[in-house]
VEXVOTI-98887 format. One record per atom (N, C-alpha, C): y, z, x. Coordinates in pm, whole numbers, padded with zeros to 5 digits, always signed. Layout:
N
YZX/...
This chain:
128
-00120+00000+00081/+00000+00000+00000/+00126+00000+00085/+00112-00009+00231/+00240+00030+00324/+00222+00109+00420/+00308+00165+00442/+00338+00311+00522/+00253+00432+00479/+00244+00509+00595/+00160+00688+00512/+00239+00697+00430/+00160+00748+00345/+00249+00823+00228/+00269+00706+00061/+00263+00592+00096/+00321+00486+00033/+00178+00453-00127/+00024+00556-00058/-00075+00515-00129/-00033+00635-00274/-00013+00729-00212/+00031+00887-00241/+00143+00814-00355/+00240+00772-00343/+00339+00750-00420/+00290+00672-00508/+00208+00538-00486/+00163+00450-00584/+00048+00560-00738/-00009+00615-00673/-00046+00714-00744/+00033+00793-00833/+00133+00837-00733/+00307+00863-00884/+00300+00789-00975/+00291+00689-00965/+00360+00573-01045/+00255+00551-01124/+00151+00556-01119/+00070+00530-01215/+00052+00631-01304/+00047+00766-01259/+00051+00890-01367/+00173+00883-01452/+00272+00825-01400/+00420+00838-01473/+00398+00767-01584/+00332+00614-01564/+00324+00510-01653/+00225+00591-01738/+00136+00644-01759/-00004+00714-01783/+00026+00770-01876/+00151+00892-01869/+00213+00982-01920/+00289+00926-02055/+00346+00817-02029/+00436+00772-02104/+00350+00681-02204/+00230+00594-02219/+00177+00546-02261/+00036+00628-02333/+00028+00736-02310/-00092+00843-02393/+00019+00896-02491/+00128+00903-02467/+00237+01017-02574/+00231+00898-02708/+00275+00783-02627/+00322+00636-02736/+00166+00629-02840/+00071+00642-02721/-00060+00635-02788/-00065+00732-02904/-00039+00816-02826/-00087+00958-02966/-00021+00944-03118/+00156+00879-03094/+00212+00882-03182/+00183+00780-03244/+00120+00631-03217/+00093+00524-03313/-00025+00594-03397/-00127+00605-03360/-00247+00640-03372/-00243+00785-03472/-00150+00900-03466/-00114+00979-03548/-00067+00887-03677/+00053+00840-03679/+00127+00770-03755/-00006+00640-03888/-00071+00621-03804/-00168+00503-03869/-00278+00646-03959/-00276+00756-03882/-00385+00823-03982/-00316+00874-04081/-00199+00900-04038/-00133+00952-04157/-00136+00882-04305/-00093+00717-04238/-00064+00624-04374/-00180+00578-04402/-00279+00688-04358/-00382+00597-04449/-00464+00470-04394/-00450+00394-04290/-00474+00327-04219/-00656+00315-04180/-00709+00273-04191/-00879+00226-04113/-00798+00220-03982/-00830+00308-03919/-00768+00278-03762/-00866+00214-03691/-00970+00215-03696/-01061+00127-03650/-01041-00016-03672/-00961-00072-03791/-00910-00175-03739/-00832-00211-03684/-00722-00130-03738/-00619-00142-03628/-00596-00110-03544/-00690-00020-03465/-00674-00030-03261/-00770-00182-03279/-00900-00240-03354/-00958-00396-03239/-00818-00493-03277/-00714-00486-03369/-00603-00591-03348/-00520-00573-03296/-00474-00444-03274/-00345-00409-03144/-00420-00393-03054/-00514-00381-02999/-00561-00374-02831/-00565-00525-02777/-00593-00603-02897/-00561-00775-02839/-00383-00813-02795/-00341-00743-02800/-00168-00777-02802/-00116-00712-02729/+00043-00682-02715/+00086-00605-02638/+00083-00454-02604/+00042-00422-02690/+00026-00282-02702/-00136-00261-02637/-00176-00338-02620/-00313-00316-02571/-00313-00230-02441/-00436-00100-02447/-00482-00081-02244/-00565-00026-02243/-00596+00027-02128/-00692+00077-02110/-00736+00236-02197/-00638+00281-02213/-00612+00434-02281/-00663+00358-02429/-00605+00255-02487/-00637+00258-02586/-00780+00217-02641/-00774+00114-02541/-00930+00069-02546/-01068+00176-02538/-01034+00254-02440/-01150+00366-02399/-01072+00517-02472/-00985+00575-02548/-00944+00661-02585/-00915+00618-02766/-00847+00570-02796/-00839+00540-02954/-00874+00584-03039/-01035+00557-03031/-01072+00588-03122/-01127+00673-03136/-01185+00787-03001/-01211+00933-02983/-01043+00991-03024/-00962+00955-03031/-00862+01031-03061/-00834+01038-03170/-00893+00942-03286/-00880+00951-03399/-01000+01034-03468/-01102+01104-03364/-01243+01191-03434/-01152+01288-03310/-01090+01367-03295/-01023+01479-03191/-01128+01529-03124/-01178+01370-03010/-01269+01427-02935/-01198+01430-02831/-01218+01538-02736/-01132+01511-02639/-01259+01600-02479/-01350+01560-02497/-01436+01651-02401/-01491+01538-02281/-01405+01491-02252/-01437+01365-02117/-01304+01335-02056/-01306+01239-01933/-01198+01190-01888/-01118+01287-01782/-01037+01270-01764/-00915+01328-01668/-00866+01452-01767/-00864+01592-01683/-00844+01699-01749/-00724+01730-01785/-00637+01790-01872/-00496+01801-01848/-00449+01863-01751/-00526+01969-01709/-00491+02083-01593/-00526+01968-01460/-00567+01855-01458/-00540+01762-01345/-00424+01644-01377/-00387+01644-01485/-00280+01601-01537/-00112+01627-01544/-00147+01759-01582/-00005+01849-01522/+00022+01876-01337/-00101+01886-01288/-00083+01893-01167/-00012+01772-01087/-00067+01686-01134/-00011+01534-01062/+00151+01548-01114/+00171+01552-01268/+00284+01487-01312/+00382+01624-01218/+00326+01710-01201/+00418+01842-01084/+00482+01771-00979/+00368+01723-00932/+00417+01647-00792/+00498+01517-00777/+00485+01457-00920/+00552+01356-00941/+00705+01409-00966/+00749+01471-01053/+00864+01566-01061/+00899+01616-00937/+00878+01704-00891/+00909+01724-00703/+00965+01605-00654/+00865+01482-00621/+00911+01378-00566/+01083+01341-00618/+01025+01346-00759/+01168+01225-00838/+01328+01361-00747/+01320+01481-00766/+01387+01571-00676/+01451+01512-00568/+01344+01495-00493/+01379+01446-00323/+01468+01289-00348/+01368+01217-00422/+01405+01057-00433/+01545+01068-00480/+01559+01115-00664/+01663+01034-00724/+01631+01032-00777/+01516+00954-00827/+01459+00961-01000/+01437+00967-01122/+01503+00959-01191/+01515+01047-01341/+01376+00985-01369/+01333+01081-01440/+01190+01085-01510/+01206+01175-01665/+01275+01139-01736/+01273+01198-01845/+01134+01225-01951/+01075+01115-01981/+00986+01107-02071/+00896+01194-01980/+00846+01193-01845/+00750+01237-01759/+00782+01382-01807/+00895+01427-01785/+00913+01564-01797/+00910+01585-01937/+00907+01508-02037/+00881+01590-02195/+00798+01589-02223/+00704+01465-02119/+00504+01507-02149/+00448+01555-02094/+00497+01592-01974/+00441+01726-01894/+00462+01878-02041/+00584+01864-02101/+00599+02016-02154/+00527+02011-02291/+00465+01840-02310/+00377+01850-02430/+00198+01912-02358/+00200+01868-02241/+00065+01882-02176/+00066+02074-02187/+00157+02106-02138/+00128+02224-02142/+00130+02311-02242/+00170+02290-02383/+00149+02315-02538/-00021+02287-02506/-00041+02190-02483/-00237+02153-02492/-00294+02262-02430/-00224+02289-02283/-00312+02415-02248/-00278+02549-02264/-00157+02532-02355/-00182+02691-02437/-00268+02728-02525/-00323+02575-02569/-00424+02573-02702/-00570+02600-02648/-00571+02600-02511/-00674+02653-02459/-00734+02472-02432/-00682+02370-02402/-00730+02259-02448/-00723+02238-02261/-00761+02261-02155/-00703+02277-02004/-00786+02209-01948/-00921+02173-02025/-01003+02043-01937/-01036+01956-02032/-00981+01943-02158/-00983+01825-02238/-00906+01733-02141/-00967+01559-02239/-00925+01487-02132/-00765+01490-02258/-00735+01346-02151/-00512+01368-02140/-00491+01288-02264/-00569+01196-02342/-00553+01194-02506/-00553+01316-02583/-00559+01433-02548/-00542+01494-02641/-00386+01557-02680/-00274+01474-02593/-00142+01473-02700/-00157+01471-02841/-00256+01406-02882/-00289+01392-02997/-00270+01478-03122/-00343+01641-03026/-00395+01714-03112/-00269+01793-03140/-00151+01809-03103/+00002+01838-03109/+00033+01802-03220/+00002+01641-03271/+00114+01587-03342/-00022+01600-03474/-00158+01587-03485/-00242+01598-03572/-00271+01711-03635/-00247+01819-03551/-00252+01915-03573/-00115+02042-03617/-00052+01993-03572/+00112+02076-03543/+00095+02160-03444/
């Protein structure tokens, strides 16, 4: 990726994007159960389009049965997005959304939710 250090940062950047795209996730995917929606169809026609990824493809539709017992833990989730915050410090950065889903991650592990995987923003907005 570059220089030392440069693999380390690319890794930032992907949790940042990560962060910001499980929150978006949670809230479509809330929003569709609410109205009533077969979400099962509608994650196989939005995963063909822009909204499509990997979160949604392999998370979706466990997030719509509030399974959340696989994947990347939140307590390895908050840890990264820590270090990502630190960084943005040193850099410059603004990371806004990073920092309002870090303080949703940690609502999850007040719920005792600390090695569910990182779809379970979910259970915030499904649950209150």
């Amino acid at each position: 990726m570059g220089d030392s250090g440069a693999g380390q940062l690319t890794k930032m950047v992907n949790q940042i994007c990560i962060a910001g795209l499980v929150q978006g996730l949670s809230e479509g995917v809330n929003f569709g159960v609410k109205a009533g929606l077969d979400m099962e169809k509608v994650l196989d026609v939005i995963s063909k389009g822009a909204a499509g990824s990997w979160q949604m493809e392999n998370r979706g539709s466990t997030m719509t049965q509030n399974k959340f017992d696989f994947g990347f833990a939140v307590d390895w989730m908050r840890k990264d997005l820590g270090i990502c915050l630190e960084e943005s410090k040193r850099n410059g950065a603004r990371l806004p959304v990073t920092a309002l889903v870090d303080q949703f991650y940690a609502q999850v592990q007040e719920r005792g939710g600390n090695r569910w995987d990182t779809s379970s923003l979910i259970d915030l907005l499904a649950r209150g």
